[in-house]
SESEGU-139919 format. One line per 5 residues: number of its first residue (from 1); their letters; for each residue x, y, z of C-alpha. Coordinates in nm, 4 decimals. Example, Ala and Ser with C-alpha at 12.3 -4.5 7.8 and 13.67 -1.06 7.14 Angstrom:
SESEGU-139919
1> AS> 1.2300/-0.4500/0.7800; 1.3670/-0.1060/0.7140
This chain:
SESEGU-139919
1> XXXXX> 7.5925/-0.7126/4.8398; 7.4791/-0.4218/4.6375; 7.3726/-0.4732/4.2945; 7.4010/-0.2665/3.9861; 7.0903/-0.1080/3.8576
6> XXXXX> 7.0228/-0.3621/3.5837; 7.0854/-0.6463/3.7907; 6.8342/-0.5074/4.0184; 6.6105/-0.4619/3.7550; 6.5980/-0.8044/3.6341
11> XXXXX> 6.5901/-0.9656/3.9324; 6.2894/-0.7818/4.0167; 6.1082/-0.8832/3.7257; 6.2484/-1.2492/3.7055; 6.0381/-1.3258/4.0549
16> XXXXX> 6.3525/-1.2669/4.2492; 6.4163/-1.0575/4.5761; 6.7447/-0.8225/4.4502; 6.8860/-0.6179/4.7356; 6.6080/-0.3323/4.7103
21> XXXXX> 6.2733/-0.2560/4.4869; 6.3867/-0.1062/4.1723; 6.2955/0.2501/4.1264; 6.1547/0.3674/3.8104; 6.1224/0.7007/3.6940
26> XXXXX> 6.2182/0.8686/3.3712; 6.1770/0.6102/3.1388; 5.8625/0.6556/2.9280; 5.5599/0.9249/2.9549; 5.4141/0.6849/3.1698
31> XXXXX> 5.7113/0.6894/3.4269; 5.8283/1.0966/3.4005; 5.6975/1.4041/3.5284; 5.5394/1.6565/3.3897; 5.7720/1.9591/3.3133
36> XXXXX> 5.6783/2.2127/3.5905; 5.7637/1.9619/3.8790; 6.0885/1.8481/3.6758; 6.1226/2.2412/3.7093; 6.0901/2.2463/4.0335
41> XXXXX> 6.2977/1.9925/4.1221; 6.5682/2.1038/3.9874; 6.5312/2.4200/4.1453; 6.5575/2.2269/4.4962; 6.8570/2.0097/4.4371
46> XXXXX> 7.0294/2.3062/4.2464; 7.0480/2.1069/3.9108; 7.1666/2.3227/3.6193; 6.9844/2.1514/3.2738; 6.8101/2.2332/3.0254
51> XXXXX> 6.4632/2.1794/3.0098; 6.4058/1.8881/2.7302; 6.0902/1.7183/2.6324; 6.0011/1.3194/2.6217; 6.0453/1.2823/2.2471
56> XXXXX> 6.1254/1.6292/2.1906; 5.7408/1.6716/2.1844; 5.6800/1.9787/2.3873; 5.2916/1.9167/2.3215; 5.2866/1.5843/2.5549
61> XXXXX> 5.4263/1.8221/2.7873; 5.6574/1.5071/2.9946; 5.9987/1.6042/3.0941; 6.3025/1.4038/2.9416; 6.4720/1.4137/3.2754
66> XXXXX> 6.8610/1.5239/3.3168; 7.1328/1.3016/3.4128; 7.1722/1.4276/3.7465; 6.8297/1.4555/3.8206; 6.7431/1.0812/3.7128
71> XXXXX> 7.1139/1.0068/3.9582; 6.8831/1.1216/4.2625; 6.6117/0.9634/4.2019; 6.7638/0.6456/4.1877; 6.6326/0.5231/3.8691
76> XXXXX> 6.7425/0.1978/3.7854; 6.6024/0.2379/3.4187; 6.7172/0.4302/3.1120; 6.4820/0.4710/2.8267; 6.5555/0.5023/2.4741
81> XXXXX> 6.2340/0.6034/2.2596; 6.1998/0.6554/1.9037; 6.1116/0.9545/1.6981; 5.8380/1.1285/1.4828; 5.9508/1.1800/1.1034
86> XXXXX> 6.1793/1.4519/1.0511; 5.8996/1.5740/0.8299; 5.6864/1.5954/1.1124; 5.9401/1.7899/1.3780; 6.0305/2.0184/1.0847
91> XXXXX> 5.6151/2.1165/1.0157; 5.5271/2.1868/1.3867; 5.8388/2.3626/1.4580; 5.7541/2.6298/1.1486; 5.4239/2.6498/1.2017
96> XXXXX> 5.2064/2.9782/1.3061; 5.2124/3.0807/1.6581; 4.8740/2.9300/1.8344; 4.8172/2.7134/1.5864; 4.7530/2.3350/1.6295
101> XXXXX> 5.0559/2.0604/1.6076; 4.9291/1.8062/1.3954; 5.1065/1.4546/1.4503; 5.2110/1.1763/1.2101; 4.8770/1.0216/1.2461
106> XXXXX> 4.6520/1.3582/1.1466; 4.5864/1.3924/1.4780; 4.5983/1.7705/1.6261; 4.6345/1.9300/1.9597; 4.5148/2.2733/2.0614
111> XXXXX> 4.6679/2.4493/2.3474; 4.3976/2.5269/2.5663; 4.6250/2.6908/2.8252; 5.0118/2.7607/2.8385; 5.2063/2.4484/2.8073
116> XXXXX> 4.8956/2.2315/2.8253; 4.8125/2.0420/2.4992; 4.4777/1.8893/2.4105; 4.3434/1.6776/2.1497; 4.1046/1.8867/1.9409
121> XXXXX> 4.1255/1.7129/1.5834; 4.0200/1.3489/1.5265; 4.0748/1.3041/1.1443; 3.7984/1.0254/1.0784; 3.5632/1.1476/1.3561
126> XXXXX> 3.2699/1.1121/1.0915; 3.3948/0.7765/0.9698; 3.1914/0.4917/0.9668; 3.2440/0.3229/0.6087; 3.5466/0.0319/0.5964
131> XXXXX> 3.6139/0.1713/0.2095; 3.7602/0.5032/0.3539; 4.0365/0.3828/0.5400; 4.1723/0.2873/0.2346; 4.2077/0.6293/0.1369
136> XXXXX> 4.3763/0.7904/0.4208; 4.6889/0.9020/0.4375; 4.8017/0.6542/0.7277; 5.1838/0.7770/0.8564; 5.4894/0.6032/0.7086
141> XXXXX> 5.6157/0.3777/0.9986; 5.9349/0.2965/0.7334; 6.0364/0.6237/0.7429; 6.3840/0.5891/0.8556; 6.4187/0.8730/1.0794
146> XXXXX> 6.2173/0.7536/1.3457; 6.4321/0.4941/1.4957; 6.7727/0.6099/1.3148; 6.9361/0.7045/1.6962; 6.8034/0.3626/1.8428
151> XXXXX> 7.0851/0.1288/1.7786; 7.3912/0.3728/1.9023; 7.1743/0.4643/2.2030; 7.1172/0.1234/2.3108; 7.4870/-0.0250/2.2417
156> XXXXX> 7.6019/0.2620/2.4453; 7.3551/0.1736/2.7359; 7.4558/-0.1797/2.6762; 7.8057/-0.1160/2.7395; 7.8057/0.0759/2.9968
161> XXXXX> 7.5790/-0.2219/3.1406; 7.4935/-0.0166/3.4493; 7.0908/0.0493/3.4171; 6.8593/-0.1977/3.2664; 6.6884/-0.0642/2.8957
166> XXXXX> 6.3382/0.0512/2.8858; 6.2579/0.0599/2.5706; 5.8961/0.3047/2.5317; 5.8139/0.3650/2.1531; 5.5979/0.6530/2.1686
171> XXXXX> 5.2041/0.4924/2.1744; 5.1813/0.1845/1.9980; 4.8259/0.1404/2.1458; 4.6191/0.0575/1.9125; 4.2857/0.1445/2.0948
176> XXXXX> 4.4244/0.4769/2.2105; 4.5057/0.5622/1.8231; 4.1901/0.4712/1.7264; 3.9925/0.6978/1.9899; 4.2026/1.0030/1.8735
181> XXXXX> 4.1310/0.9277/1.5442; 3.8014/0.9096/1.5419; 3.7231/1.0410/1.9325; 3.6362/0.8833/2.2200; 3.2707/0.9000/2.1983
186> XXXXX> 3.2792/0.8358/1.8029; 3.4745/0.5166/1.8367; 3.3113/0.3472/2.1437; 2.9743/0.4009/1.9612; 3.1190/0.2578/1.6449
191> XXXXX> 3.2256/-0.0407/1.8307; 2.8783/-0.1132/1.8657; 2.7121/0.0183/1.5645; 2.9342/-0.0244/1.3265; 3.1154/-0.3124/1.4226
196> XXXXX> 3.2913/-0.4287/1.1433; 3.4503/-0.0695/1.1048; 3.5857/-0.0356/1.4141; 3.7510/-0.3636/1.3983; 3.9012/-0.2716/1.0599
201> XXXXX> 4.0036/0.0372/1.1545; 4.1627/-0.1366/1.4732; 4.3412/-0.4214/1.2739; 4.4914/-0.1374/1.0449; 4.6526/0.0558/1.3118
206> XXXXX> 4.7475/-0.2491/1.4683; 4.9474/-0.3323/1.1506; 5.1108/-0.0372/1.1360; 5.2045/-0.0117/1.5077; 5.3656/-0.4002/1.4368
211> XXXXX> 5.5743/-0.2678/1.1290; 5.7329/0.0572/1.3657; 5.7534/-0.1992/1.6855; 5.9381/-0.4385/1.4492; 6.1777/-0.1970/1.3043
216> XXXXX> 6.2737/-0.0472/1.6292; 6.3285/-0.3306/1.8124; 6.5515/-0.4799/1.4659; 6.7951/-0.1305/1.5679; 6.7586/-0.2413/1.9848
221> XXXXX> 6.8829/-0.5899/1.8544; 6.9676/-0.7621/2.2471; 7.0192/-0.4656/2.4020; 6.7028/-0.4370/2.5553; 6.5057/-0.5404/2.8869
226> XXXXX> 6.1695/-0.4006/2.8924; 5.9256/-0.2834/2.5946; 5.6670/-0.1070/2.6318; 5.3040/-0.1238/2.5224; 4.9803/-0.0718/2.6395
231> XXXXX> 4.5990/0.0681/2.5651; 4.4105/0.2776/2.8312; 4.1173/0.0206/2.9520; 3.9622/0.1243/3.2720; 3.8307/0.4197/3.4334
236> XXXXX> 3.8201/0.4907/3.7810; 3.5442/0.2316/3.9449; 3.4655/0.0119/3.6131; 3.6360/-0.0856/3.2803; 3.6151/0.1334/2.9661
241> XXXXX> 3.4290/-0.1337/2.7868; 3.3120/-0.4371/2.8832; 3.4965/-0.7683/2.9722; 3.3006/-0.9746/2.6229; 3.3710/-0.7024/2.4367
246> XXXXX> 3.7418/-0.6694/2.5093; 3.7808/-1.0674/2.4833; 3.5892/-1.0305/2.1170; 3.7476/-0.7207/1.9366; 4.0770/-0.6218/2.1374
251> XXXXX> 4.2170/-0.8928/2.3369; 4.3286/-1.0773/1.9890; 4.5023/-0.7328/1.8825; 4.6759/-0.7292/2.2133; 4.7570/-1.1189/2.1892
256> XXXXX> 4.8799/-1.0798/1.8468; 5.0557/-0.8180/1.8815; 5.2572/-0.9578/2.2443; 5.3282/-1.2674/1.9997; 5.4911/-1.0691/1.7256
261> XXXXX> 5.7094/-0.8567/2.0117; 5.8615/-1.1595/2.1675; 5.9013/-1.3173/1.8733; 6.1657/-1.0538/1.8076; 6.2969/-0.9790/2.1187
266> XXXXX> 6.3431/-1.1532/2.4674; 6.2638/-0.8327/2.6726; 6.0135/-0.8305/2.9256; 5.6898/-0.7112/2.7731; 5.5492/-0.3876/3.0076
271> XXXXX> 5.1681/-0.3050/2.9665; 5.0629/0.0408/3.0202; 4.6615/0.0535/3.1618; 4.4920/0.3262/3.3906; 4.2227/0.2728/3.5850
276> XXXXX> 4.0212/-0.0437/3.7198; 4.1411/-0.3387/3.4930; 4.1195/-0.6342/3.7583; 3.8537/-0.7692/3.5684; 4.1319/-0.8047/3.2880
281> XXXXX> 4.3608/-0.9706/3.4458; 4.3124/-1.3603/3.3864; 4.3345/-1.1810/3.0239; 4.6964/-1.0160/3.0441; 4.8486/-1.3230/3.1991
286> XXXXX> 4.6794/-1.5496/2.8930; 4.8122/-1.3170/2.6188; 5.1655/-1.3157/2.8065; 5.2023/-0.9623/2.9791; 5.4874/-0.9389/3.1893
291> XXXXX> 5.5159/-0.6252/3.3684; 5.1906/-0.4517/3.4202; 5.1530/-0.0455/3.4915; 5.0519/0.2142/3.6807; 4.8042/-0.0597/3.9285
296> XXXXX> 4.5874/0.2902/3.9807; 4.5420/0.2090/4.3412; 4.2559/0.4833/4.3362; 4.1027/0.3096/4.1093; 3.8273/0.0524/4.2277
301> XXXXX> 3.9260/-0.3460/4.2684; 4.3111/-0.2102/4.1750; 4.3597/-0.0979/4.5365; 4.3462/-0.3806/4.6687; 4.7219/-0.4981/4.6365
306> XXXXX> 4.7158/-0.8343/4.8927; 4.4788/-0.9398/4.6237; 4.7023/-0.8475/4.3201; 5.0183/-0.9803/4.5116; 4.8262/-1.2971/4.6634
311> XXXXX> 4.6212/-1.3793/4.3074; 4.8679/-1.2605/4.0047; 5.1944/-1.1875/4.2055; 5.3590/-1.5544/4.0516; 5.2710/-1.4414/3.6729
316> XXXXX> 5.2513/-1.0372/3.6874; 5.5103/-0.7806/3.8005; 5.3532/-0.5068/3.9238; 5.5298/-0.0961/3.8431; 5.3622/0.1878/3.9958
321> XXXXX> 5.1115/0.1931/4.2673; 5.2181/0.5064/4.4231; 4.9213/0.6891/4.3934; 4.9727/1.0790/4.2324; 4.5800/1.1500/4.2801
326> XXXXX> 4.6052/1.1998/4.5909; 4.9381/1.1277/4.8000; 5.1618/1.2685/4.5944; 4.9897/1.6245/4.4859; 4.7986/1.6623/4.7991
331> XXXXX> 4.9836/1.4750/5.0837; 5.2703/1.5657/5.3046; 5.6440/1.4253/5.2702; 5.5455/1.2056/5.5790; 5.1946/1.0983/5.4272
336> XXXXX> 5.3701/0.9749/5.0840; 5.6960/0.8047/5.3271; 5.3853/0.6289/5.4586; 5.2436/0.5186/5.1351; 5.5749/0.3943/5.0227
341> XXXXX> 5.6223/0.1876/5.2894; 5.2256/0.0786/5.3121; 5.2878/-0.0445/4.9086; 5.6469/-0.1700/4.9133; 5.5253/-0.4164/5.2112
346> XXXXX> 5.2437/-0.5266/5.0355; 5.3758/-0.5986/4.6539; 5.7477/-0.6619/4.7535; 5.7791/-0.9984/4.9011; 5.8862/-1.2626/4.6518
351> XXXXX> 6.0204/-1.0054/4.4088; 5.7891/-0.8245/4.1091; 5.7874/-0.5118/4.1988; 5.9238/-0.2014/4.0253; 5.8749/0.1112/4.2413
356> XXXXX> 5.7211/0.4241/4.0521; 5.4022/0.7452/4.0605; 5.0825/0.6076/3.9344; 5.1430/0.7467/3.5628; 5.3391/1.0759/3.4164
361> XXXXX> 5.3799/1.2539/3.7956; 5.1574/1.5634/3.7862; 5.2046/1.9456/3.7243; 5.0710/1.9892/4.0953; 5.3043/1.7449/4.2944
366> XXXXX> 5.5455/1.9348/4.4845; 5.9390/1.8234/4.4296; 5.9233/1.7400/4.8221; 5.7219/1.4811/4.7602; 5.9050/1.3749/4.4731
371> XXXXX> 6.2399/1.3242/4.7119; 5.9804/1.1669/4.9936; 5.9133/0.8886/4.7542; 6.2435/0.8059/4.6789; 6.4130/0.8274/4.9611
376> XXXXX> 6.0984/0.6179/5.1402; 6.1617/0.3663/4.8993; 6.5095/0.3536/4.9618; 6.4529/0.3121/5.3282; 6.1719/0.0725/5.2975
381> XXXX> 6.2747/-0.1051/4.9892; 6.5063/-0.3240/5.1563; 6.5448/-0.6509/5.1266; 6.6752/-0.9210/5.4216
């Protein structure tokens, strides 16, 4: 018996076999494609839309895919995101041609080649005394145009009750806002030498990430299945930092901040990592992560999913796995049916697992193997 796309869904991440692995693509920047393969795509199914950006944020450069296009695919998900301020929208739009788009947080992106954005202004990059943040002119996360669409979005999803809600407020991380902040570099050294800073700096974005999370999920109400958070933590053989310093500085962020979610809400809570976190692991299930994403199966320790499924499979879904590095932009359509079916065998059984790319698909992946992955899982994703 065929189920609807939500029922799927929550099967899936309930620990329950539905009738096929969920597919999910379209949801969040973490699930979408990049525009020129969106662009592509629609060229090869002969889909007339308009090309619209995730967040109508044409410097993240993610598709916000079509109707049609997300009715191919198979997507059992829907998204609904919030906004930056008007203010914000209304500044970038009018400003010079070439010049940077500066975001709600002061932070600024330089297009280094058409259509490809790059972080090139980190606002306390010479910051190292606590005193200062009080000074800065942190974004207002009250402002009541960035979540003003939520609640008639998700009612009408709710409704229809056809796709299960992904809810993906755009980059709640609190470790990712403090390394574009300050940089990369900056802020890992700080963690070190200037301890107490960085964990200020940390706890105040963390606070102000909690106030947006809690007003949009006060307009998503119950009409809601997944949330999404997450902070970039590996790399691709070894974590970012190390296992005692997560545990001492970000892991009570992350635990805190799970606590306040599901406090509010009783949606699945979806973690967004990259790279080789299995060293992390014993730490997401502690602090209550539900659904974790991309598993980077390029990535060290992360590709090996018997050990995931075997180990974590009873407290962790698992989304992604498809790998993009490699399979996707480089193989064939029959290399990536291959993958598909090598990954849906391995993280299926039992339930917990939500097909979808290893992060945002990329610019190079050809629509072919786009369809290939879909229509593999399809195939494959069946269950007895």
């Amino acid at each position: 018996m065929a189920l609807t796309s939500r029922e799927r869904v929550l099967a899936a991440i309930h620990h329950e076999e539905p009738d096929r692995v969920p597919i999910v693509l379209g949801a969040s920047n973490a699930t979408t494609m990049k525009m020129a393969p969106y662009r592509r795509l629609k060229g090869l199914l002969g889909i007339q839309a308009d090309d619209r950006y995730l967040y109508d944020w044409p410097e993240l450069g993610s598709a916000a895919l079509d109707d049609a296009t997300l009715s191919r695919l198979r997507s059992d998900v829907r998204g609904v995101h919030d906004r930056f301020p008007a203010v914000i929208y209304e500044r970038n739009q009018n400003r010079s041609p070439g010049s940077m788009s500066i975001d709600d947080w002061g932070i600024g992106r330089i297009e280094i080649q058409p259509g490809v954005w790059f972080p090139g202004v980190h606002p306390l990059e010479n910051v190292t005394n606590p005193a200062a943040l009080q000074h800065y002119p942190w974004p207002d996360m009250d402002d009541p145009t960035r979540v003003s669409h939520v609640r008639q979005q998700a009612e009408r999803l709710a409704m229809k009750n056809q796709y299960a809600i992904f809810a993906a407020p755009w980059l709640l991380f609190p470790l990712e806002r403090a390394m574009d902040l300050q940089g990369m570099e900056n802020f890992l050294q700080n963690i070190a030498l200037h301890h107490d800073f960085a964990q200020e700096l940390l706890q105040k974005i963390a606070s102000l990430c909690k106030t947006l999370m809690g007003n949009f999920l006060n307009q998503l109400g119950e009409n809601v299945d997944i949330i999404k958070i997450g902070d970039d933590l590996g790399m691709q053989d070894r974590l970012l930092i190390s296992p005692r310093m997560y545990r001492d500085l970000i892991k009570p962020i992350h635990a805190d901040y799970i606590a306040f979610i599901k406090a509010h809400t009783k949606a699945k809570v979806f973690f967004h990592t990259d790279g080789d976190v299995f060293d992390l692991l014993d730490d997401f299930v502690e602090i209550g992560i539900d659904i974790l994403n991309p598993i980077q199966t390029s990535a060290g320790k992360m590709a090996d999913l018997s050990a995931l499924k075997s180990r974590y499979g009873k407290n962790l879904c698992f989304c992604g796995a498809i790998d993009t590095q490699s399979i996707l932009s480089r193989g064939t359509p029959a290399q990536v049916r291959q993958e598909v079916r090598r990954v849906i065998e391995q993280l299926s059984p039992g339930g917990g697992y939500l097909l979808a790319a290893v992060h945002t698909i990329t610019a190079d992946v050809p629509a072919e193997n786009i369809l290939a992955m879909v229509d593999a899982a399809l195939e494959f994703g069946r269950y007895p």
